[in-house]
mmCIF file of the N, C-alpha and C atoms, coordinates in Angstrom:
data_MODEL
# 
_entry.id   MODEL 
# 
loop_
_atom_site.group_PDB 
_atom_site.id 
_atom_site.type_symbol 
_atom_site.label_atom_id 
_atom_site.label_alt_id 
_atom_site.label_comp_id 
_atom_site.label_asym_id 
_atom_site.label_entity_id 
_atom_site.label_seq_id 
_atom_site.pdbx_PDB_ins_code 
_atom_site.Cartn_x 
_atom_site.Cartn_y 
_atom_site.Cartn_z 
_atom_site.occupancy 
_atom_site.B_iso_or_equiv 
_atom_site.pdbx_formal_charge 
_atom_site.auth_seq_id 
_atom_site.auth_comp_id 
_atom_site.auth_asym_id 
_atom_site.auth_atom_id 
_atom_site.pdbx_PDB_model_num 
ATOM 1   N N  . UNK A 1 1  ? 105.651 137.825 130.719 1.00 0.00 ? 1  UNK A N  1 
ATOM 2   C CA . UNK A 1 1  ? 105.952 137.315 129.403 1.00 0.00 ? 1  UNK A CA 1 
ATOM 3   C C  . UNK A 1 1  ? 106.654 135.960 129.551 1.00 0.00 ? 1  UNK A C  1 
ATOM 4   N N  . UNK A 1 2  ? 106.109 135.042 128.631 1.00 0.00 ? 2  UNK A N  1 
ATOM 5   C CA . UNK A 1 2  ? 106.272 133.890 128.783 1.00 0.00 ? 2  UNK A CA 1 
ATOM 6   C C  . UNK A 1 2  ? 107.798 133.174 127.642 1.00 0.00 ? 2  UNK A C  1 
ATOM 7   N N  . UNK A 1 3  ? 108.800 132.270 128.424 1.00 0.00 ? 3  UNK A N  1 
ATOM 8   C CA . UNK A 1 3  ? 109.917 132.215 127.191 1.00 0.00 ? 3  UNK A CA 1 
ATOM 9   C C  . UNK A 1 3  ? 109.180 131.256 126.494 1.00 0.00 ? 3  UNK A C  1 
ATOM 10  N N  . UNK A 1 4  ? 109.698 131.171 124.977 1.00 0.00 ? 4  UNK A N  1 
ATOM 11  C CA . UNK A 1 4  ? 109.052 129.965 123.958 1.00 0.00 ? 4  UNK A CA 1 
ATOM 12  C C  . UNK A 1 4  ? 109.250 128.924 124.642 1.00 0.00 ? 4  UNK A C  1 
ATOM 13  N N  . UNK A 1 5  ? 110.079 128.420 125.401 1.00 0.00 ? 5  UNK A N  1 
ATOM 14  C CA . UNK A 1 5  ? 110.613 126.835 125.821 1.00 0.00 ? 5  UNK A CA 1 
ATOM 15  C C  . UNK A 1 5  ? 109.770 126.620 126.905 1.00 0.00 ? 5  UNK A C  1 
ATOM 16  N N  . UNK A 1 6  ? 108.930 127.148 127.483 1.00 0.00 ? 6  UNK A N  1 
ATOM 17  C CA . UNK A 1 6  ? 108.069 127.448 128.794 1.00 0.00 ? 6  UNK A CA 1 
ATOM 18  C C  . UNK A 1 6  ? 106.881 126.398 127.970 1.00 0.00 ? 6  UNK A C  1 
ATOM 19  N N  . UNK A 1 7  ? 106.613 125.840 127.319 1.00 0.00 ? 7  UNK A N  1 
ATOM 20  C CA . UNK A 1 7  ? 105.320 124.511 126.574 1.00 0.00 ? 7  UNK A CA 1 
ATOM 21  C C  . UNK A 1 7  ? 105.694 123.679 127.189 1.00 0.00 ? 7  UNK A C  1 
ATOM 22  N N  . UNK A 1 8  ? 104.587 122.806 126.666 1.00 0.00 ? 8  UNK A N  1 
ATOM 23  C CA . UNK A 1 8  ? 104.737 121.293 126.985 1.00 0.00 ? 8  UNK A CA 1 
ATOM 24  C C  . UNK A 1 8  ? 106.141 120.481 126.885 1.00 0.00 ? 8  UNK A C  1 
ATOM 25  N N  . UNK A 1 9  ? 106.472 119.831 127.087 1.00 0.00 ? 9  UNK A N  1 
ATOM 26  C CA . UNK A 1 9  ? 108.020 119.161 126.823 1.00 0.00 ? 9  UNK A CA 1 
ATOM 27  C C  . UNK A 1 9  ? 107.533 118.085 125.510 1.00 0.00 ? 9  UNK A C  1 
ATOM 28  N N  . UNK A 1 10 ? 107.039 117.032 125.671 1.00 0.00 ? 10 UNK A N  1 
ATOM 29  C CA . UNK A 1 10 ? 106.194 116.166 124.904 1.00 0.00 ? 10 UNK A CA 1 
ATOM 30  C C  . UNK A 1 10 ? 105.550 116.424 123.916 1.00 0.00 ? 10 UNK A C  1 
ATOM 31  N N  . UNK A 1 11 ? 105.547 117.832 123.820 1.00 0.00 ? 11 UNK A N  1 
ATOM 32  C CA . UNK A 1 11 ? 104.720 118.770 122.380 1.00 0.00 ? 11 UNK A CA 1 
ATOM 33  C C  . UNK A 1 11 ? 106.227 119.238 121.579 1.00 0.00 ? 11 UNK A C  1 
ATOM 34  N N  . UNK A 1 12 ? 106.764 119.747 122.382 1.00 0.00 ? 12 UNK A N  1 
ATOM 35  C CA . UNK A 1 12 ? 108.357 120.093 121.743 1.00 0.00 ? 12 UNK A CA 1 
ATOM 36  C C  . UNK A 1 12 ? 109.281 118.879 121.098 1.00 0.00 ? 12 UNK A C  1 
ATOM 37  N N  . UNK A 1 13 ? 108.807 118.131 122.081 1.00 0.00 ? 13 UNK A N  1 
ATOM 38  C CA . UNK A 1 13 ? 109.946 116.587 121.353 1.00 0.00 ? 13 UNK A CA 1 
ATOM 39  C C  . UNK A 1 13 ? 109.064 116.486 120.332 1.00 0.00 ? 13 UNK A C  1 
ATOM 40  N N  . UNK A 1 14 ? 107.898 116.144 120.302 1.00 0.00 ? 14 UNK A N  1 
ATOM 41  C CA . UNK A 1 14 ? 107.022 116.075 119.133 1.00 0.00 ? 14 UNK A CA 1 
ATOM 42  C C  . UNK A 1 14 ? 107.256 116.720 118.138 1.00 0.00 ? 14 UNK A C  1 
ATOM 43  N N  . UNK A 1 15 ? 107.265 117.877 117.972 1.00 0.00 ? 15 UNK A N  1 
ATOM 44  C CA . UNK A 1 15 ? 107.329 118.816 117.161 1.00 0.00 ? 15 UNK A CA 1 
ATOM 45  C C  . UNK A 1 15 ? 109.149 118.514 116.430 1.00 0.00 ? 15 UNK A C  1 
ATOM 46  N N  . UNK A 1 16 ? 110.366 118.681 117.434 1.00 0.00 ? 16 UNK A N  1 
ATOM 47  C CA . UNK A 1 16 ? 111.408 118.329 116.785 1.00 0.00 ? 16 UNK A CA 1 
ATOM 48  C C  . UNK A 1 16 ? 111.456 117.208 115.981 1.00 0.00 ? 16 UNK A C  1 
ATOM 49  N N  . UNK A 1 17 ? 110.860 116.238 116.337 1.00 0.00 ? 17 UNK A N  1 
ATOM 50  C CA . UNK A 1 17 ? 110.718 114.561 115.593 1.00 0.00 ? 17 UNK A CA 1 
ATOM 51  C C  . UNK A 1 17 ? 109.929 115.012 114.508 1.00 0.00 ? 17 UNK A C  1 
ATOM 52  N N  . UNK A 1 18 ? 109.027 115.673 114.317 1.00 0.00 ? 18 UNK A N  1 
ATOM 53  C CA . UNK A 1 18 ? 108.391 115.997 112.667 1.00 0.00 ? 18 UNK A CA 1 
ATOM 54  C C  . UNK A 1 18 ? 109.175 116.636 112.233 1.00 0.00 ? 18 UNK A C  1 
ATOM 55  N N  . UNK A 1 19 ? 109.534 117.870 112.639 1.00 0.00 ? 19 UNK A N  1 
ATOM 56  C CA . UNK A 1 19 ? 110.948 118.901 111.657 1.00 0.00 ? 19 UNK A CA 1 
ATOM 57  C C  . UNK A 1 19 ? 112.173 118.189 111.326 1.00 0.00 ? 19 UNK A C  1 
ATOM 58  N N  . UNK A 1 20 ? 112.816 117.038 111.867 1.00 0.00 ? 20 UNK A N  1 
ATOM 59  C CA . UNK A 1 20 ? 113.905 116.306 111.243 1.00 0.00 ? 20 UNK A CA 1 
ATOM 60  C C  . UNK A 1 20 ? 113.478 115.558 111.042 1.00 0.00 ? 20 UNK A C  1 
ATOM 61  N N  . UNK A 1 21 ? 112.360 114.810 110.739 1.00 0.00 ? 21 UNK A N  1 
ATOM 62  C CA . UNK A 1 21 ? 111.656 113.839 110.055 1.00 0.00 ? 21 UNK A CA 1 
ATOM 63  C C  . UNK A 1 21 ? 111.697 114.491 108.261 1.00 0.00 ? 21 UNK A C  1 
ATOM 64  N N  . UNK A 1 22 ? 111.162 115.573 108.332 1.00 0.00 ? 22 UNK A N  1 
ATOM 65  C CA . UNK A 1 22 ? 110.501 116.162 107.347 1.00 0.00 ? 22 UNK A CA 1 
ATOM 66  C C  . UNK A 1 22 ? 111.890 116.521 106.529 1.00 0.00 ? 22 UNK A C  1 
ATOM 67  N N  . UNK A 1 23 ? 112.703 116.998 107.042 1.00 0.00 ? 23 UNK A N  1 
ATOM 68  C CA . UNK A 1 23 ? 114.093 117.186 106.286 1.00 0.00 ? 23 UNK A CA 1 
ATOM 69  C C  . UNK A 1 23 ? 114.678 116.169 105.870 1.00 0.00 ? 23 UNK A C  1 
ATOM 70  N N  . UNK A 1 24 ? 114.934 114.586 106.797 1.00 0.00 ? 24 UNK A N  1 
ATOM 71  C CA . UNK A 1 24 ? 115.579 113.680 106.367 1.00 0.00 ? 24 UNK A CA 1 
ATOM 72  C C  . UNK A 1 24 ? 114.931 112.949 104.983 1.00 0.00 ? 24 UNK A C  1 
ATOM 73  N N  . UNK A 1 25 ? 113.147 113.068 105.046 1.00 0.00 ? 25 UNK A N  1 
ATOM 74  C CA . UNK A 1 25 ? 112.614 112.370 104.168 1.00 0.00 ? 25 UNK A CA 1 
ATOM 75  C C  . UNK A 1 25 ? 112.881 113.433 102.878 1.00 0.00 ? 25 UNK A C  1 
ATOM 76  N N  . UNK A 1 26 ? 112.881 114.860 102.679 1.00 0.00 ? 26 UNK A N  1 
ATOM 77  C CA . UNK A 1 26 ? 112.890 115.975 101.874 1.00 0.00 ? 26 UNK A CA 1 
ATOM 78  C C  . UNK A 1 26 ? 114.615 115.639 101.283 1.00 0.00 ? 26 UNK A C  1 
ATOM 79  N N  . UNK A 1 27 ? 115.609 115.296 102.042 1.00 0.00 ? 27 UNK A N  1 
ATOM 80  C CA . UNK A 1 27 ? 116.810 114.930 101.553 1.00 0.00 ? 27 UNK A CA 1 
ATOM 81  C C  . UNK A 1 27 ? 116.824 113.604 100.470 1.00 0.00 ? 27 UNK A C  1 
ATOM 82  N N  . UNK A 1 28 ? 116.054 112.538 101.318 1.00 0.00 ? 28 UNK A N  1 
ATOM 83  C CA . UNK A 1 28 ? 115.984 111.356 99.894  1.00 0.00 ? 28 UNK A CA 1 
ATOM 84  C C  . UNK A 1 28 ? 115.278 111.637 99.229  1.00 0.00 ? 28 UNK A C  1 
ATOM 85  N N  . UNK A 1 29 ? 114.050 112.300 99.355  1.00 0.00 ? 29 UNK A N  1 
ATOM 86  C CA . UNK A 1 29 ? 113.864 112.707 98.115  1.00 0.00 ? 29 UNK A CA 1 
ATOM 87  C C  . UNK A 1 29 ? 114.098 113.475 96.859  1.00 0.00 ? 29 UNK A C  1 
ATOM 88  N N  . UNK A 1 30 ? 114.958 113.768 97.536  1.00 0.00 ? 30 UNK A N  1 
ATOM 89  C CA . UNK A 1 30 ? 115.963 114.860 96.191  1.00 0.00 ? 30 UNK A CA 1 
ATOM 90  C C  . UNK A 1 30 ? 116.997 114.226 95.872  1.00 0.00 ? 30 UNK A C  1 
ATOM 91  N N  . UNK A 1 31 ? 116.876 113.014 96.350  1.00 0.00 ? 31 UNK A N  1 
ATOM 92  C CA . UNK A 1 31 ? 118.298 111.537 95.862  1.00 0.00 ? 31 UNK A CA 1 
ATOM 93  C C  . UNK A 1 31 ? 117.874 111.049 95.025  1.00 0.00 ? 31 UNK A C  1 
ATOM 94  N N  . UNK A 1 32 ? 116.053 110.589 95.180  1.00 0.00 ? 32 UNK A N  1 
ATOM 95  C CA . UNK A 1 32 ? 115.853 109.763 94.556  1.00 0.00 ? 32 UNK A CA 1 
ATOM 96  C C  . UNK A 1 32 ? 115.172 110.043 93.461  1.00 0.00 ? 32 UNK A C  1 
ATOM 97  N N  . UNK A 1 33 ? 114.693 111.197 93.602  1.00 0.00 ? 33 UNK A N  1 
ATOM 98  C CA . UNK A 1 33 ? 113.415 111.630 92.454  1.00 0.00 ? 33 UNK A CA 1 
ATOM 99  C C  . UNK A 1 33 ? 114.697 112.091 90.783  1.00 0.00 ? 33 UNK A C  1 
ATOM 100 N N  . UNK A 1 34 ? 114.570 111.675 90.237  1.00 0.00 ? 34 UNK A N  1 
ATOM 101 C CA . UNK A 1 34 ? 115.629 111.994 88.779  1.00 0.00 ? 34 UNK A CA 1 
ATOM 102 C C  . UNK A 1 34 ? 114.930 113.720 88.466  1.00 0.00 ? 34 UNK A C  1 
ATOM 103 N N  . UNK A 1 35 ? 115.823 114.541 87.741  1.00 0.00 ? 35 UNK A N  1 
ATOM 104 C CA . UNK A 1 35 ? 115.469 115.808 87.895  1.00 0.00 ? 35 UNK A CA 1 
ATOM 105 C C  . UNK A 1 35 ? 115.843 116.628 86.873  1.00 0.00 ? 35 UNK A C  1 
ATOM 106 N N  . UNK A 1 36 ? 115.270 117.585 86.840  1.00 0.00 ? 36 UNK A N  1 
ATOM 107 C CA . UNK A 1 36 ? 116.435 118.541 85.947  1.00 0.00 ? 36 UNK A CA 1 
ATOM 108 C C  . UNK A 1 36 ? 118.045 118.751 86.565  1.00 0.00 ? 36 UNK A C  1 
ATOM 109 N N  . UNK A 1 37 ? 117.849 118.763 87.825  1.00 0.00 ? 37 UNK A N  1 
ATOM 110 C CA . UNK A 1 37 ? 118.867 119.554 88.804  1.00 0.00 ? 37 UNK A CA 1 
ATOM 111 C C  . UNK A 1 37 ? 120.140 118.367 88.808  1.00 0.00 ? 37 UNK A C  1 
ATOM 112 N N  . UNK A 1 38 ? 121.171 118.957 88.135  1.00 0.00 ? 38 UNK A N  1 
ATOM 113 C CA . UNK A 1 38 ? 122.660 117.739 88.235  1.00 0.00 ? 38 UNK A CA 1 
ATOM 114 C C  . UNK A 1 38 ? 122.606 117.224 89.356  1.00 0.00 ? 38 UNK A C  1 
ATOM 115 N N  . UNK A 1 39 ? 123.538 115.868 89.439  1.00 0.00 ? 39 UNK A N  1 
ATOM 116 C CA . UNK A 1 39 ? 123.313 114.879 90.375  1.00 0.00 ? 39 UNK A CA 1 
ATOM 117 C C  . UNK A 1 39 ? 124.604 115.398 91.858  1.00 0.00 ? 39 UNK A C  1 
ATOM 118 N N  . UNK A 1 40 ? 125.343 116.111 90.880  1.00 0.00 ? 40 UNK A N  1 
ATOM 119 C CA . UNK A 1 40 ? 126.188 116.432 92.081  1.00 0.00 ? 40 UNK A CA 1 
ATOM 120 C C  . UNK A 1 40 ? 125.628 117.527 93.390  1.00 0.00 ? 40 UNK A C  1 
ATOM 121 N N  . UNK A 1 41 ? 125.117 118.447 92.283  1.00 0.00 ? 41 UNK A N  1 
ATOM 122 C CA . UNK A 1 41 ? 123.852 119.706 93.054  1.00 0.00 ? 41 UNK A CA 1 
ATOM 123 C C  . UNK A 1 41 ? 122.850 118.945 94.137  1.00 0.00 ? 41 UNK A C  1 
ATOM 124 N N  . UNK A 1 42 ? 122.186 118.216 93.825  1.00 0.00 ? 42 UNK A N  1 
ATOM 125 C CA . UNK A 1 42 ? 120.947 117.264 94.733  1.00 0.00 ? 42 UNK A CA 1 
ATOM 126 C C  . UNK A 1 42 ? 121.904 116.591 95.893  1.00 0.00 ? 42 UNK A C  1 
ATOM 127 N N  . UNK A 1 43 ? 122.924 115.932 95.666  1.00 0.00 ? 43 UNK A N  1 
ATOM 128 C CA . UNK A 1 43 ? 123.992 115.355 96.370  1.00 0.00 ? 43 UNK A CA 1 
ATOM 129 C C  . UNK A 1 43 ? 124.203 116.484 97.511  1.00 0.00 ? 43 UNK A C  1 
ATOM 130 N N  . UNK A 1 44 ? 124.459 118.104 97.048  1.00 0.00 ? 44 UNK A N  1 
ATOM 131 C CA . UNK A 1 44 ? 124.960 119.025 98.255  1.00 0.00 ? 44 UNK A CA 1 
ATOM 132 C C  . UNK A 1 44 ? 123.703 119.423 98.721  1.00 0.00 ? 44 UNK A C  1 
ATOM 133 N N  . UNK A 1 45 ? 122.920 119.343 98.216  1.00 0.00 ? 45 UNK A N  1 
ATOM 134 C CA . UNK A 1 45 ? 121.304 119.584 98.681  1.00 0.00 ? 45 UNK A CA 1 
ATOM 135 C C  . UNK A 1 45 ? 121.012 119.001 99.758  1.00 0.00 ? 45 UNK A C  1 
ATOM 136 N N  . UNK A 1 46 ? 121.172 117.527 99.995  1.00 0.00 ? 46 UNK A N  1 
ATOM 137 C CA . UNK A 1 46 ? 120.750 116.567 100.366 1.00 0.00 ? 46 UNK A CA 1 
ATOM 138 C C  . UNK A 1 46 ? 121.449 116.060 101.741 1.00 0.00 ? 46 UNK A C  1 
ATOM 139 N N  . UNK A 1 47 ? 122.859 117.117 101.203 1.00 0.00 ? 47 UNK A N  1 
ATOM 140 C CA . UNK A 1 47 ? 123.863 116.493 102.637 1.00 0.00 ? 47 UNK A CA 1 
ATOM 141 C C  . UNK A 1 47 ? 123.493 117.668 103.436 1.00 0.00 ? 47 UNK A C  1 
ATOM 142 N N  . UNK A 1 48 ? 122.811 119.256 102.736 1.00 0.00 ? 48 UNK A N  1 
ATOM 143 C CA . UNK A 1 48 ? 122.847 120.228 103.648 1.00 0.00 ? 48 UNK A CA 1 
ATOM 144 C C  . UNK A 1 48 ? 121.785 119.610 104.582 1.00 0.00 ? 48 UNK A C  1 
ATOM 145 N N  . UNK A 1 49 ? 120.679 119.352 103.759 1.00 0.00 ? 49 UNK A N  1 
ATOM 146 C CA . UNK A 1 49 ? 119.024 118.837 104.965 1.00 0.00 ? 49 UNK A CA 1 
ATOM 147 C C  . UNK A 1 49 ? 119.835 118.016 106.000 1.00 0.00 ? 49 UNK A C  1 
ATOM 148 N N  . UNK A 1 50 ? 120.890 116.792 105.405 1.00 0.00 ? 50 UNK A N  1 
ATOM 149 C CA . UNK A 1 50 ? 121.095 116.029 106.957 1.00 0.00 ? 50 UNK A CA 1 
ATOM 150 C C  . UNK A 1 50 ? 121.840 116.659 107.671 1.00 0.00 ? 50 UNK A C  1 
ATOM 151 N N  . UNK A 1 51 ? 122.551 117.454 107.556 1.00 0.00 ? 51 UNK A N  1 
ATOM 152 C CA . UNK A 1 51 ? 123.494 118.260 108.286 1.00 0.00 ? 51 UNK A CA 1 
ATOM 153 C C  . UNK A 1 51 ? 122.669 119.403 108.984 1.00 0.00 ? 51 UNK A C  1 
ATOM 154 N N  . UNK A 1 52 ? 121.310 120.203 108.507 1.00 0.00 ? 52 UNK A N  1 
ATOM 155 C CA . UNK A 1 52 ? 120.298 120.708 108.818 1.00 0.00 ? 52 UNK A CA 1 
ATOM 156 C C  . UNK A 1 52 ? 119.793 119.718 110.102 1.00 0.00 ? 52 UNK A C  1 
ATOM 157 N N  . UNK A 1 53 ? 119.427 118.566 109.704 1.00 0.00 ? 53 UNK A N  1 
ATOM 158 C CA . UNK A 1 53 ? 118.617 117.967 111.058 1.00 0.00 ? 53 UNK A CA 1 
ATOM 159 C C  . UNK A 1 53 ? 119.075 117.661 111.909 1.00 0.00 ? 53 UNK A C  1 
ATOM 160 N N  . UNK A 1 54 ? 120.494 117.073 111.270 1.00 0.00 ? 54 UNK A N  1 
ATOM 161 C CA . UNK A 1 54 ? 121.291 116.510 112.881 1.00 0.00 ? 54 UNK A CA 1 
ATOM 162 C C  . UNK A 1 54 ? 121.380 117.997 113.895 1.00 0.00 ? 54 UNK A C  1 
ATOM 163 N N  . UNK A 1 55 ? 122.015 118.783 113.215 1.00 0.00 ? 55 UNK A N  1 
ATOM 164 C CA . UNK A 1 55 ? 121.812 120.365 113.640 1.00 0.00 ? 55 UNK A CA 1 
ATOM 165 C C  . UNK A 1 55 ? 120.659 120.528 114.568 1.00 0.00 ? 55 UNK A C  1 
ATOM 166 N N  . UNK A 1 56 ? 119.333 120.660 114.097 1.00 0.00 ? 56 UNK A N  1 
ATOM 167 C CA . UNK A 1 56 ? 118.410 120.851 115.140 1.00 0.00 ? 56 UNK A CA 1 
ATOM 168 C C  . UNK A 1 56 ? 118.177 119.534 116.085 1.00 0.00 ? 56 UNK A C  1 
ATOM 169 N N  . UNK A 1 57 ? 118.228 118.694 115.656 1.00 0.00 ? 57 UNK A N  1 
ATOM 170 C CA . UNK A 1 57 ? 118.183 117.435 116.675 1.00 0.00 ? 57 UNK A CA 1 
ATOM 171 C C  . UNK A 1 57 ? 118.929 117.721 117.783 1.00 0.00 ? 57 UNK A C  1 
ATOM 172 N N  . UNK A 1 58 ? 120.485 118.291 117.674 1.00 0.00 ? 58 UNK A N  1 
ATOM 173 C CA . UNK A 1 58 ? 121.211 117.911 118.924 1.00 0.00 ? 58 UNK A CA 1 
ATOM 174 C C  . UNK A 1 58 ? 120.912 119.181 119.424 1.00 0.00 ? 58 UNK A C  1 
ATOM 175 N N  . UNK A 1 59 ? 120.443 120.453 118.748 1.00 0.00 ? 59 UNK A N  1 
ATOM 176 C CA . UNK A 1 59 ? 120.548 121.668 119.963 1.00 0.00 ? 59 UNK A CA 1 
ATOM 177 C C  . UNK A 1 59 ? 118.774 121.174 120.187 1.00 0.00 ? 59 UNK A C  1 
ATOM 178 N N  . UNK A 1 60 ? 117.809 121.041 119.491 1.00 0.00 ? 60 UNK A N  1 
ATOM 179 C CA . UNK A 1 60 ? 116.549 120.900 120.588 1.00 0.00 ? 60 UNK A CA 1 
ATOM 180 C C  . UNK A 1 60 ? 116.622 119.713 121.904 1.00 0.00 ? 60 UNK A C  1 
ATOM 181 N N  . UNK A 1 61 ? 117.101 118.597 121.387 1.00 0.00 ? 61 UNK A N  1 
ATOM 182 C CA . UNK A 1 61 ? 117.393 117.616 122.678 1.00 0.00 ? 61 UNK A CA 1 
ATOM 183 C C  . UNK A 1 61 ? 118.247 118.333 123.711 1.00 0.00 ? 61 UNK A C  1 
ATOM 184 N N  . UNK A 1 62 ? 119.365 119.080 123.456 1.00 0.00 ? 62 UNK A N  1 
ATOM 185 C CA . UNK A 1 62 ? 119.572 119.736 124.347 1.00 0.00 ? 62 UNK A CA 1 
ATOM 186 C C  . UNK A 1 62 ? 119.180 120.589 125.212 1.00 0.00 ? 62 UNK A C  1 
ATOM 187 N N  . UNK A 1 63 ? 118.449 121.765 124.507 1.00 0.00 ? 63 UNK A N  1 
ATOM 188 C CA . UNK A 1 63 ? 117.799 122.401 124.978 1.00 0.00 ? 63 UNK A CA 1 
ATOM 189 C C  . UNK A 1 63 ? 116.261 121.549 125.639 1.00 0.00 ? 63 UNK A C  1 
ATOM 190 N N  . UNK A 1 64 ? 115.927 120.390 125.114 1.00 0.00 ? 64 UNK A N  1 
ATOM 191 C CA . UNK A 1 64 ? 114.687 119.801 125.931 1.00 0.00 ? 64 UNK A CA 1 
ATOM 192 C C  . UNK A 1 64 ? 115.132 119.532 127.378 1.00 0.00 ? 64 UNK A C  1 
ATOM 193 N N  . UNK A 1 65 ? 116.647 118.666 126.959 1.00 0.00 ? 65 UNK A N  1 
ATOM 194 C CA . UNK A 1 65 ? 116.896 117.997 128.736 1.00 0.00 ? 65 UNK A CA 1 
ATOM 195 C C  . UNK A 1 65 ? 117.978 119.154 129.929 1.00 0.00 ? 65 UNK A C  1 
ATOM 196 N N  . UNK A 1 66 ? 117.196 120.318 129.488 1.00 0.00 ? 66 UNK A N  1 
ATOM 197 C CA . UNK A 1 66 ? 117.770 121.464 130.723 1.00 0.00 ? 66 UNK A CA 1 
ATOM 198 C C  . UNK A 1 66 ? 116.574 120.912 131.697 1.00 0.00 ? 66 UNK A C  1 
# 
């Protein structure tokens, strides 16, 4: 049985760079798009996604450069 981290390395960095891609762009867009949703609400929305990506950014880079 094979561990998940046992792939490509270059497919994994790949893959992390779209998943905090996809959150950082999903955060301005809930800045910028006007809404039903109060401005303070979108504001904690928006800080969770970056706080979400930096999150996976630093444990997958970590876990890439074992």
């Amino acid at each position: 049985m094979s561990h998940p981290s046992s792939g490509d390395p270059q497919r994994q960095l790949f893959l992390l760079k779209v998943s905090v891609g996809f959150l950082v762009l999903f955060a301005l867009v809930i800045l910028a798009i006007p809404g039903v949703i109060p401005k303070p609400l979108r504001i904690l929305i928006a800080a969770a996604d970056l706080i979400a990506a930096a999150t996976i950014w630093l444990l997958g880079r970590q876990k890439l450069n074992r």
